[in-house]
Backbone bond lengths (Angstrom), bond angles and torsions (degrees), N, CA, C in turn:
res aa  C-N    CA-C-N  psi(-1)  N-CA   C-N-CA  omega(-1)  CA-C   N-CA-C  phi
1 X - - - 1.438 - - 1.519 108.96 -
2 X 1.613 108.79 122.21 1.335 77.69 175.26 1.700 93.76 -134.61
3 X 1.809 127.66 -162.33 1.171 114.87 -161.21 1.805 93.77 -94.71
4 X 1.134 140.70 28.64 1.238 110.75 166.11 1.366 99.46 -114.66
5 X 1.439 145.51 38.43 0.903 148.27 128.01 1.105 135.00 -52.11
6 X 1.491 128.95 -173.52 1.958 121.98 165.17 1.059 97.52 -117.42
7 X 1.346 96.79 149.12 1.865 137.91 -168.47 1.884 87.76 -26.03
8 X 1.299 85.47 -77.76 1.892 99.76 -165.81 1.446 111.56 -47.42
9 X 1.201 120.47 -27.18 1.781 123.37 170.36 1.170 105.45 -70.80
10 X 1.477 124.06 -61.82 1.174 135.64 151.51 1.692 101.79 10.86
11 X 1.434 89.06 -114.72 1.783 120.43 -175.96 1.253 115.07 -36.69
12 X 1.313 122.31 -36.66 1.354 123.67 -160.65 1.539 102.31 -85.53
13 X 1.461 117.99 -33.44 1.695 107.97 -177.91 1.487 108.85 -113.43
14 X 1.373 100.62 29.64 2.012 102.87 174.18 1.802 89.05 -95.34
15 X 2.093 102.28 -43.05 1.708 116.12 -159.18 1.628 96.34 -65.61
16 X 1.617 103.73 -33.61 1.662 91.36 -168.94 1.786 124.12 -95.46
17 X 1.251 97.41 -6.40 1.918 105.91 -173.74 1.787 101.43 -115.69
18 X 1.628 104.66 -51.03 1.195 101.40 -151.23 1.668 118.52 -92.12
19 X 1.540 112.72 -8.44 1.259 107.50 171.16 1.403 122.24 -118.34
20 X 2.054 101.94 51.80 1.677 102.34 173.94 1.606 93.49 -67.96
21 X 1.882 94.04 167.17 1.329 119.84 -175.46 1.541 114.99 -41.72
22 X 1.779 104.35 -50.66 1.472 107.04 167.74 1.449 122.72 -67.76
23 X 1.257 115.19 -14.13 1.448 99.37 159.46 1.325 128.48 -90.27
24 X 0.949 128.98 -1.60 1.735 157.40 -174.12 1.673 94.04 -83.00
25 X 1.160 115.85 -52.04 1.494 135.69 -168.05 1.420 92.40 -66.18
26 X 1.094 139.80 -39.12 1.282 120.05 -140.33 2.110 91.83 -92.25
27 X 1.492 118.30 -28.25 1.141 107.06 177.11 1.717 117.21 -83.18
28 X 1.223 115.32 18.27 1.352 107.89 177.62 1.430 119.71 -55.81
29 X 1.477 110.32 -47.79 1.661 125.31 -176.48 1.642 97.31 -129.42
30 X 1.444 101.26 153.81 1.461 98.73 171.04 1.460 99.42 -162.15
31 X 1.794 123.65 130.20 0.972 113.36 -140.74 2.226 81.34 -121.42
32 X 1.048 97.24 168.28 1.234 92.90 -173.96 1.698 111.80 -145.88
33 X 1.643 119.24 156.39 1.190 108.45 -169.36 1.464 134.79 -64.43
34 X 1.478 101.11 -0.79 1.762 110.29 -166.00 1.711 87.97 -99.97
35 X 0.838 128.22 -13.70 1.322 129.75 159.32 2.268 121.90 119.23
36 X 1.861 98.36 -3.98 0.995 120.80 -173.20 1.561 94.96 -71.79
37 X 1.068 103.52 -177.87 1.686 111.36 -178.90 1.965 101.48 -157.71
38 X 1.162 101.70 117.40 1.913 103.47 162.15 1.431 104.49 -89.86
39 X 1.643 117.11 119.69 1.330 128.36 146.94 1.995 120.79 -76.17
40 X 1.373 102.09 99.35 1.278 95.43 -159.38 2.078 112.16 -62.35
41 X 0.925 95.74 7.17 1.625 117.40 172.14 1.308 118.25 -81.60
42 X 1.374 110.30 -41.98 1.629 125.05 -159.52 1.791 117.16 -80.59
43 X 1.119 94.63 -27.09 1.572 97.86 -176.67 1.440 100.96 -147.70
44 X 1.848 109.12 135.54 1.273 100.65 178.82 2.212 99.03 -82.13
45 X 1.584 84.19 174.23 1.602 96.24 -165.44 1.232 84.63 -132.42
46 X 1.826 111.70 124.42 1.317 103.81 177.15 1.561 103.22 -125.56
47 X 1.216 123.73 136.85 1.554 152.46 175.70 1.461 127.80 -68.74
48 X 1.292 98.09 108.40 1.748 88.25 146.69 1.283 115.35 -103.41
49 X 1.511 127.11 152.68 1.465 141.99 145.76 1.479 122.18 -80.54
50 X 1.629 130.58 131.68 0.853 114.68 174.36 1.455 105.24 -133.66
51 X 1.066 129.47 110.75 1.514 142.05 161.00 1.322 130.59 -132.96
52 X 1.582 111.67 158.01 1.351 104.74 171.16 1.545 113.42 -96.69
53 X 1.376 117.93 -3.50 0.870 134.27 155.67 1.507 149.24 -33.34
54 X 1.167 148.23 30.99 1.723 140.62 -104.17 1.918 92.08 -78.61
55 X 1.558 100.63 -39.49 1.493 85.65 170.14 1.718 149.07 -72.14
56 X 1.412 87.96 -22.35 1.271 105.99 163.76 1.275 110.68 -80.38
57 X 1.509 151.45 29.94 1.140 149.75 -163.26 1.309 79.60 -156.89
58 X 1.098 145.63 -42.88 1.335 124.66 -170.61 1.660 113.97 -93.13
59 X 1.754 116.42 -15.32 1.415 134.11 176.86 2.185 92.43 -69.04
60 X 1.308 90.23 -60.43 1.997 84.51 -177.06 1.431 113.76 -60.64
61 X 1.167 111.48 -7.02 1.482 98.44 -166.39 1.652 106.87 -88.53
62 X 1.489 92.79 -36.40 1.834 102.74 -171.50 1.234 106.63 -71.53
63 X 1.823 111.69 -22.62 1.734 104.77 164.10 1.353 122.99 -88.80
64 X 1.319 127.89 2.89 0.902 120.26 -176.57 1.587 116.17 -107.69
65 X 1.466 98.79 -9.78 1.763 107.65 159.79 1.344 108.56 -72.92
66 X 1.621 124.72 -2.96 1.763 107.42 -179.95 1.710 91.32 -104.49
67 X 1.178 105.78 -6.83 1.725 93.05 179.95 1.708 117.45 -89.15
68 X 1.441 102.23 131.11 1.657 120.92 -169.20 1.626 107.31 -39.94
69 X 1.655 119.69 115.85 0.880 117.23 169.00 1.821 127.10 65.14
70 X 1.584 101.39 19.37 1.429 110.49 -168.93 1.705 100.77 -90.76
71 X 1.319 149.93 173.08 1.561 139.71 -176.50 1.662 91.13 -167.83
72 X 1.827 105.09 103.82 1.323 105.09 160.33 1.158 113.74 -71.72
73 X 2.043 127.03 119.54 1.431 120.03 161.83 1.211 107.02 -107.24
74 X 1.014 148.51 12.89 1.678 131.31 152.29 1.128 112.61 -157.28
75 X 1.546 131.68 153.90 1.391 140.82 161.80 1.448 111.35 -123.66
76 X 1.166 111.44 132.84 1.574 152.97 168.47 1.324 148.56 -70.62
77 X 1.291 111.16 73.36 2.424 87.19 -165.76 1.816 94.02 -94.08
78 X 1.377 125.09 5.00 1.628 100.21 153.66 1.594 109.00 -152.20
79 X 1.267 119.60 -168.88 1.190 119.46 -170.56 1.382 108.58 -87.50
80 X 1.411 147.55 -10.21 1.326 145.81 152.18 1.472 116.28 -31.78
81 X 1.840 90.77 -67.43 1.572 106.14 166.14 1.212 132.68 -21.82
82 X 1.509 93.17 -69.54 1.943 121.28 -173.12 1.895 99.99 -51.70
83 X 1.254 96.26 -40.79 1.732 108.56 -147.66 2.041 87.93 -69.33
84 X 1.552 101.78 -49.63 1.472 103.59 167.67 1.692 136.25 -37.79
85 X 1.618 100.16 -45.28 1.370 134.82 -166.73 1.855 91.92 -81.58
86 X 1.164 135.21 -53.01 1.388 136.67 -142.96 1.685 76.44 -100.31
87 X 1.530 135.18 -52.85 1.234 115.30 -174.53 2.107 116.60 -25.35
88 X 1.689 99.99 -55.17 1.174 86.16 -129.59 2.147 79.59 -95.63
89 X 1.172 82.81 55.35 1.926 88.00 158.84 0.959 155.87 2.22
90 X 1.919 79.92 67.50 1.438 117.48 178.36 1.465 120.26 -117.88
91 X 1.561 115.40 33.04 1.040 109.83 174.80 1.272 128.70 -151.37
92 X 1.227 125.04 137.24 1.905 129.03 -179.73 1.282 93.44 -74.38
93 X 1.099 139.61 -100.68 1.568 141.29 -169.71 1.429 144.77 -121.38
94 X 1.351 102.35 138.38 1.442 104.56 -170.76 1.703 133.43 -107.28
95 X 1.255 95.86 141.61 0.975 100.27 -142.18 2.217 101.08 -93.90
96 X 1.463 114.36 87.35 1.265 99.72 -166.50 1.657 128.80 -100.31
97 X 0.796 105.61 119.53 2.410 100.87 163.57 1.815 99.20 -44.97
98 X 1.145 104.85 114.77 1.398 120.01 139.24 1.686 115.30 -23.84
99 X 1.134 115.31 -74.38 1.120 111.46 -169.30 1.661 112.86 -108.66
100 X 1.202 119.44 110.20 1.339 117.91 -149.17 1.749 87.89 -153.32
101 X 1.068 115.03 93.07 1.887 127.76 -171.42 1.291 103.48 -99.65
102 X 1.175 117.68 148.44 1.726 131.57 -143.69 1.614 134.26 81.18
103 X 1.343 113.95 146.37 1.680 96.65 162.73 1.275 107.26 105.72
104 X 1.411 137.39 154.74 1.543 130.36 -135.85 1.603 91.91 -117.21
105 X 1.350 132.17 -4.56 1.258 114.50 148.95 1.502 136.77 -125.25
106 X 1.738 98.16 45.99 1.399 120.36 174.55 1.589 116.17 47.37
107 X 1.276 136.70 -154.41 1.468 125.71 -163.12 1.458 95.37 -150.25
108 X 1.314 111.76 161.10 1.527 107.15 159.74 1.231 90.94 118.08
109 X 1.404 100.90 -145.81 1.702 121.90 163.40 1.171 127.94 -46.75
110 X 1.365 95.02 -46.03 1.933 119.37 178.78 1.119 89.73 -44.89
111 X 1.725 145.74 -89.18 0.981 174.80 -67.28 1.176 88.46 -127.44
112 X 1.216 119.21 -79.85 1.824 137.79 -161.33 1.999 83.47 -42.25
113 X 1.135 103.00 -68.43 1.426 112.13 -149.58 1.397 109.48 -66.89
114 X 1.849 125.22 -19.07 1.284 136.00 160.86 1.668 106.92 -52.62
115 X 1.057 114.65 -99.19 1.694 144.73 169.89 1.729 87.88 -18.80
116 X 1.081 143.36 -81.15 1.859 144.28 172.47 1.548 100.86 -35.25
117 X 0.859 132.37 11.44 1.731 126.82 -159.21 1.733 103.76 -137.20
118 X 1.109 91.36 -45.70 1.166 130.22 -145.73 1.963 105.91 -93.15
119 X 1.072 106.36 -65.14 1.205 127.24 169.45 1.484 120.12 -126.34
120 X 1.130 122.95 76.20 2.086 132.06 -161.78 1.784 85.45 -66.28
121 X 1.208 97.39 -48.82 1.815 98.42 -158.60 1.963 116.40 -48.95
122 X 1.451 102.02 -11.18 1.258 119.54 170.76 1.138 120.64 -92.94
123 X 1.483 110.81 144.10 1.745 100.15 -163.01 1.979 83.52 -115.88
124 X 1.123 114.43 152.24 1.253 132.22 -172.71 1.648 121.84 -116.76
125 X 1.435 101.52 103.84 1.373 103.29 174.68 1.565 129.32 -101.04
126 X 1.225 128.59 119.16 1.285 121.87 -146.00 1.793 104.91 -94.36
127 X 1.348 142.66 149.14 1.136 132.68 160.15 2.042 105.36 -131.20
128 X 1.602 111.99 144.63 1.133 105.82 -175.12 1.809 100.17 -168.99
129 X 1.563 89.91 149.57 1.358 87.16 175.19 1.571 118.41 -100.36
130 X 1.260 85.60 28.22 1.856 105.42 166.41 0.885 117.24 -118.46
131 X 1.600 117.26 102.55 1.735 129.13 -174.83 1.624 94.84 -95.57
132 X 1.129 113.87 42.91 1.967 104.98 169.17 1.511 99.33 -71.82
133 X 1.726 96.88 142.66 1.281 88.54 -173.52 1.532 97.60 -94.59
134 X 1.359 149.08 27.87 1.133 133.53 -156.54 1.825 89.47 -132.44
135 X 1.635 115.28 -24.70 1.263 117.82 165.69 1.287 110.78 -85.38
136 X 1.188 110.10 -23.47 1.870 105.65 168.86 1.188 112.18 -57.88
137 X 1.462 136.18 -38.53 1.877 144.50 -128.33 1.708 62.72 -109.81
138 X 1.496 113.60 -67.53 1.914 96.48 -164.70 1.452 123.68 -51.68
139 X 0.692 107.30 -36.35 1.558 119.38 -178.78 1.533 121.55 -58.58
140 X 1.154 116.10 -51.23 1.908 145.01 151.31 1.644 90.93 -40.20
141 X 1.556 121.63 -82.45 1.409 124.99 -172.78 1.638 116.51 -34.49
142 X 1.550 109.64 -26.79 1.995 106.06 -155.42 1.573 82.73 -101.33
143 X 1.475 117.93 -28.73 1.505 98.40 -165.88 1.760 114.85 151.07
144 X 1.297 91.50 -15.65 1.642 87.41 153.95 1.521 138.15 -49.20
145 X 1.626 116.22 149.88 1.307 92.23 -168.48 1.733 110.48 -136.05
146 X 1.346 78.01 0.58 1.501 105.21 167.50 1.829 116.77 -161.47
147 X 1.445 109.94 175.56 1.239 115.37 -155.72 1.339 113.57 -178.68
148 X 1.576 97.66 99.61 1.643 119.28 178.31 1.379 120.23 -116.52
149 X 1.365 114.91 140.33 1.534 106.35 169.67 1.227 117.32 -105.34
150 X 1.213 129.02 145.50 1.412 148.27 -179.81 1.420 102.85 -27.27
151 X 1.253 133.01 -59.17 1.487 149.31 174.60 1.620 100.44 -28.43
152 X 1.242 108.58 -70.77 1.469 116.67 -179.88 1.564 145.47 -24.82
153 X 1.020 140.67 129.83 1.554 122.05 -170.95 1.538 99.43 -53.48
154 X 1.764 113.61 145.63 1.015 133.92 -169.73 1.868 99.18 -80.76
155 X 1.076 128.15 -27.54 1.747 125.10 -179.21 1.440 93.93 -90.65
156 X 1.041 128.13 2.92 1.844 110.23 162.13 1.377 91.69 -78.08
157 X 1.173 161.98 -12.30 1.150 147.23 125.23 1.437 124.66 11.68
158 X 1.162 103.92 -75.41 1.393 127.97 -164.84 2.074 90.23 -59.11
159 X 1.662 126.42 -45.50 0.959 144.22 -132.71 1.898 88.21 -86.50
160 X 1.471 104.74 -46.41 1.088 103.08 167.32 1.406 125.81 -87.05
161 X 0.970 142.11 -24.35 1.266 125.72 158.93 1.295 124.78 -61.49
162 X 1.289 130.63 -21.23 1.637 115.45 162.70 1.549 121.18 -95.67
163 X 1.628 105.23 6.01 1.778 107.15 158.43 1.358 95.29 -75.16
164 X 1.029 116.02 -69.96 1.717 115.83 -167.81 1.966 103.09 -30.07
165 X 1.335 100.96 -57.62 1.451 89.24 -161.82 1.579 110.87 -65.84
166 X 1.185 98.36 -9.15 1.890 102.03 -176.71 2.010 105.30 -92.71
167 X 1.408 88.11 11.15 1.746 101.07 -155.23 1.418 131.63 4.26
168 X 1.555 69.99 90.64 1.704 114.08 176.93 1.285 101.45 -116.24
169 X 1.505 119.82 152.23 1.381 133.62 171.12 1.382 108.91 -76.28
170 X 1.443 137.48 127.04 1.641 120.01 156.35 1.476 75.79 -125.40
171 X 1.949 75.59 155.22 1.785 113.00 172.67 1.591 87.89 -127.74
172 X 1.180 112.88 160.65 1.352 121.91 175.97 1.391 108.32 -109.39
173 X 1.956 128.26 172.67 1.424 104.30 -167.80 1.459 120.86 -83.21
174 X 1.094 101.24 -22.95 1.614 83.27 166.44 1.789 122.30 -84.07
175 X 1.105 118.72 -12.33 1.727 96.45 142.90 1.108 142.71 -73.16
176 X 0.970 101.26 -23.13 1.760 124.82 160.14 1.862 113.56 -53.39
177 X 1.270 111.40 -52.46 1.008 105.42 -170.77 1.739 107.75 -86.81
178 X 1.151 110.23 -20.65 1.336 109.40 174.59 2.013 118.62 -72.26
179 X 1.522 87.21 -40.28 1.585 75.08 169.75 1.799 135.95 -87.12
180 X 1.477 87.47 -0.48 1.910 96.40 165.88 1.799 94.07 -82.82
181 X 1.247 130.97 -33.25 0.952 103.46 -166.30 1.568 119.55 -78.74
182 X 1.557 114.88 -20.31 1.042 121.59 144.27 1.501 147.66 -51.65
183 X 0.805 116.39 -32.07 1.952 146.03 138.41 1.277 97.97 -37.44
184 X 1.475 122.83 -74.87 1.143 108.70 170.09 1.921 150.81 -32.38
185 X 1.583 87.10 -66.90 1.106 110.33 164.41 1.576 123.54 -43.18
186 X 1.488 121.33 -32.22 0.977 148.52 -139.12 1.884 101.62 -101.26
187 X 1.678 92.00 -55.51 1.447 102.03 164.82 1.119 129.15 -72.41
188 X 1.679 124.57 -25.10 1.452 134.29 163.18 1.826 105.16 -46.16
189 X 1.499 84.71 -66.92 1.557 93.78 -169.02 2.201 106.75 -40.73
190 X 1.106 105.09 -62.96 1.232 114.68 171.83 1.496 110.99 -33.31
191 X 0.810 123.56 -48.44 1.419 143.39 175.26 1.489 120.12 -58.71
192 X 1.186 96.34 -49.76 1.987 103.77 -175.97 1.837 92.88 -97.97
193 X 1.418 137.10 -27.22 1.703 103.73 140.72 1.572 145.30 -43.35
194 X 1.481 94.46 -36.29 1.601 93.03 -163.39 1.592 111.20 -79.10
195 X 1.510 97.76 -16.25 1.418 106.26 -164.05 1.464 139.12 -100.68
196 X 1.072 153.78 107.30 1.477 126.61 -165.07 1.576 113.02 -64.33
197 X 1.505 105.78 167.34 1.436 113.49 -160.65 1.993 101.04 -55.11
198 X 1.756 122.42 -41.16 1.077 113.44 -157.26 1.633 95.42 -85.92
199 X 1.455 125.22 -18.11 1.769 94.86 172.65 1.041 103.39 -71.35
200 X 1.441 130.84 -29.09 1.622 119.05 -153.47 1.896 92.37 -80.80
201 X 1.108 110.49 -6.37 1.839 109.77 170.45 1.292 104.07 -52.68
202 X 1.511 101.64 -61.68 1.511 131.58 -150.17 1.641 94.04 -66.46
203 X 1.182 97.26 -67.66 1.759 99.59 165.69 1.465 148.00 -1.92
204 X 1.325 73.14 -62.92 1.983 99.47 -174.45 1.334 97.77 -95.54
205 X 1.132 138.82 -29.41 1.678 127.33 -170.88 1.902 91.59 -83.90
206 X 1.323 134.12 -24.54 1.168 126.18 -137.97 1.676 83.21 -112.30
207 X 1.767 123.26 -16.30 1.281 135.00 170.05 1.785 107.26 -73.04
208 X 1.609 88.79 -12.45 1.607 76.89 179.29 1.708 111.36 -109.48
209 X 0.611 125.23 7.61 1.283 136.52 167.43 2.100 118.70 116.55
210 X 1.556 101.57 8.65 1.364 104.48 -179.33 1.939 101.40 -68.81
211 X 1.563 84.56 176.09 1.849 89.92 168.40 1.387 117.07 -141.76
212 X 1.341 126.04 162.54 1.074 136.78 -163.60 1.823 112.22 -27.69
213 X 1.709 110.81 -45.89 1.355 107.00 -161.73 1.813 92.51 -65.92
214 X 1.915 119.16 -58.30 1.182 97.49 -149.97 1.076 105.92 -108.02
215 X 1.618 135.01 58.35 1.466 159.06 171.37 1.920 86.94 -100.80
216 X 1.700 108.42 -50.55 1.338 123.07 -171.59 2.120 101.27 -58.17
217 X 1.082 105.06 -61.46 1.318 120.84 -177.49 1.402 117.85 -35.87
218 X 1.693 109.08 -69.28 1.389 138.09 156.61 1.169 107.26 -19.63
219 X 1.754 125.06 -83.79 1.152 117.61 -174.27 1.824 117.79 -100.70
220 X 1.150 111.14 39.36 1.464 119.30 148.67 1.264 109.16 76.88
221 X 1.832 117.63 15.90 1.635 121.66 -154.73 2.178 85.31 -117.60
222 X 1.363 78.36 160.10 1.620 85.16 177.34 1.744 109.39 -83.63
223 X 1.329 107.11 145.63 1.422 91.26 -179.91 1.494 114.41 -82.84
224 X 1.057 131.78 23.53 1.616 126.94 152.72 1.576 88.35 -73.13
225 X 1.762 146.66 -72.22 0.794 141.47 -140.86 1.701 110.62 -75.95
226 X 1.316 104.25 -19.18 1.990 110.50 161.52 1.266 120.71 -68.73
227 X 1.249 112.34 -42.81 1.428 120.42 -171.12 1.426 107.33 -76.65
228 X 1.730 141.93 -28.61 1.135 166.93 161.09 1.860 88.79 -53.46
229 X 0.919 117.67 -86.09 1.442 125.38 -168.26 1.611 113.56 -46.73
230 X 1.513 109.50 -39.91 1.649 113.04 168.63 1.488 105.33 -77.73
231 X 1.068 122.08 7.58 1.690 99.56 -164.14 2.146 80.43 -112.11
232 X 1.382 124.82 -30.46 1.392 139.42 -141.58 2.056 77.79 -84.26
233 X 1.428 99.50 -69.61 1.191 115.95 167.45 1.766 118.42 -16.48
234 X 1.734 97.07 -73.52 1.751 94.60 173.42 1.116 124.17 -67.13
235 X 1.398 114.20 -11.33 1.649 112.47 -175.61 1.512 90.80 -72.98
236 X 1.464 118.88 -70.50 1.479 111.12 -175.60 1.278 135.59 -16.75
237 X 1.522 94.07 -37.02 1.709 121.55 -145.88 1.834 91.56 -95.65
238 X 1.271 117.00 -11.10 1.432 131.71 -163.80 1.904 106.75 29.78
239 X 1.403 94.32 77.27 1.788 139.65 -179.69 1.169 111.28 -104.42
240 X 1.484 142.04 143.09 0.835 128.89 164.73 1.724 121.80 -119.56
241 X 1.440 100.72 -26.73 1.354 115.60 -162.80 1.714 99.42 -139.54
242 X 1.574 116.00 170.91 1.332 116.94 -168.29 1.476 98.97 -71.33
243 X 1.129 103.14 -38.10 1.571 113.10 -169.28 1.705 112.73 -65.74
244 X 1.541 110.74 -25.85 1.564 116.01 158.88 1.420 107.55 -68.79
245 X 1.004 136.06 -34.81 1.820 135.54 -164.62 1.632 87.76 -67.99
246 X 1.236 107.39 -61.51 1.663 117.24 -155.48 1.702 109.42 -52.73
247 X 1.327 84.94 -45.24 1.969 85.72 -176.08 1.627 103.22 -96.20
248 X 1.333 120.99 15.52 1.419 94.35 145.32 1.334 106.09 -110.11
249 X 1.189 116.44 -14.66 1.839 105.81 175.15 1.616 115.09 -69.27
250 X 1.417 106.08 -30.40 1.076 96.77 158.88 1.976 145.81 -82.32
251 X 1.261 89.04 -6.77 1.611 106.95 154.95 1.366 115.35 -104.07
252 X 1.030 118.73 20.14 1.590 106.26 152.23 1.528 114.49 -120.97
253 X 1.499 114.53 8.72 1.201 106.98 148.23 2.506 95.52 97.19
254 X 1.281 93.70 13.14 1.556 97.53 -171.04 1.587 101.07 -73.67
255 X 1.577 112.89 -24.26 1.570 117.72 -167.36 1.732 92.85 -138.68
């Protein structure tokens, strides 16, 4: 299930697949790396929604009545609203759209970084159908405390709102996967600066598992002049050993 669906698709295959007993079970306790633990029993967790959305505000809400001890107290279609609703301090976390237009403290970043300012004691979970990874990293920076994209199953919900309260970061998987791929991208790029066009030859064939002699063969060069070019290459790359080449070629995503 996820949120760019309708309400009734929504509800109907979260009620019929996603909340057997063993999956119910699994949010009872949830233990986390900083060493805190949320008993989703122990303390109620109370909600805001914020969308401009009315269906998507009404799709989280019907899941968030199956989640242990969760209490929607207000819904939102702009940030005026929210800013009204979070004043009068009744709430652990909120739940916001990225892009949410109208309302006297605009959406986005603005928003994130209002509400974090504004109200710290609230932990902020972000949802958007903008997986940029460079608005993701901002968003985390102003005060986000989580970060889902629309794409995503709609009960990872539940997953981030009790990191936040244990304040923990969750990303969901497709932000997740968008910002390794950026990481990636990132180290390529780094990579195809430092280098001239014929190490980065040597490079990429040697990222794929060739070796010095028939990298040499391949491209018609002597292997004194490969082995010169991989060695020119790691110096750049400040490498020392094969085993340095490999694990950064393999964190930059070349193999």
């Amino acid at each position: 299930m996820y949120l760019n669906v309708s309400v009734s698709d929504a509800s109907n295959s979260f009620q019929d697949s996603e909340l057997s007993p063993q999956y119910e079970k699994r949010f009872e306790s949830m233990e986390f790396g900083n060493g805190s633990q949320v008993f989703s029993h122990a303390k109620r967790i109370r909600l805001a929604i914020a969308d401009d959305h009315p269906l998507v505000i009404l799709a989280i809400e019907r899941i968030a009545g199956n989640f242990p001890n969760v209490e929607v107290v207000s819904r939102s279609a702009n940030s005026t609203q929210l800013d009204e609703s979070l004043a009068r301090g009744e709430c652990d976390v909120a739940i916001i759209d990225f892009f949410m237009p109208g309302g006297r403290y605009g959406d986005g970043i603005e928003l994130i970084t209002h509400v974090a300012s504004q109200y710290p004691e609230v932990r902020i979970v972000v949802l958007s159908r903008n997986d940029d990874a460079t608005v993701v990293k901002r968003a985390l920076e102003v005060g986000a405390h989580a970060f889902l994209s629309k794409e995503d199953r709609l009960e990872l919900i539940y997953v981030a709102i009790v990191s936040a309260i244990a304040n923990e970061t969750y990303l969901g998987p497709a932000i997740r996967r968008t910002l390794a791929l950026a990481d990636a991208e990132s180290h390529a790029r780094f990579i195809r600066q430092r280098l001239t066009s014929r190490e980065l030859e040597v490079i990429e064939r040697y990222s794929r598992g060739a070796n010095v002699t028939e990298i040499a063969k391949e491209l018609s060069r002597s292997v004194k002049t490969i082995s010169a070019q991989k060695c020119a290459a790691m110096r750049k790359l400040d490498l020392s050993t094969d085993a340095d080449l490999y694990r950064f070629i393999a964190d930059s995503g070349l193999i």
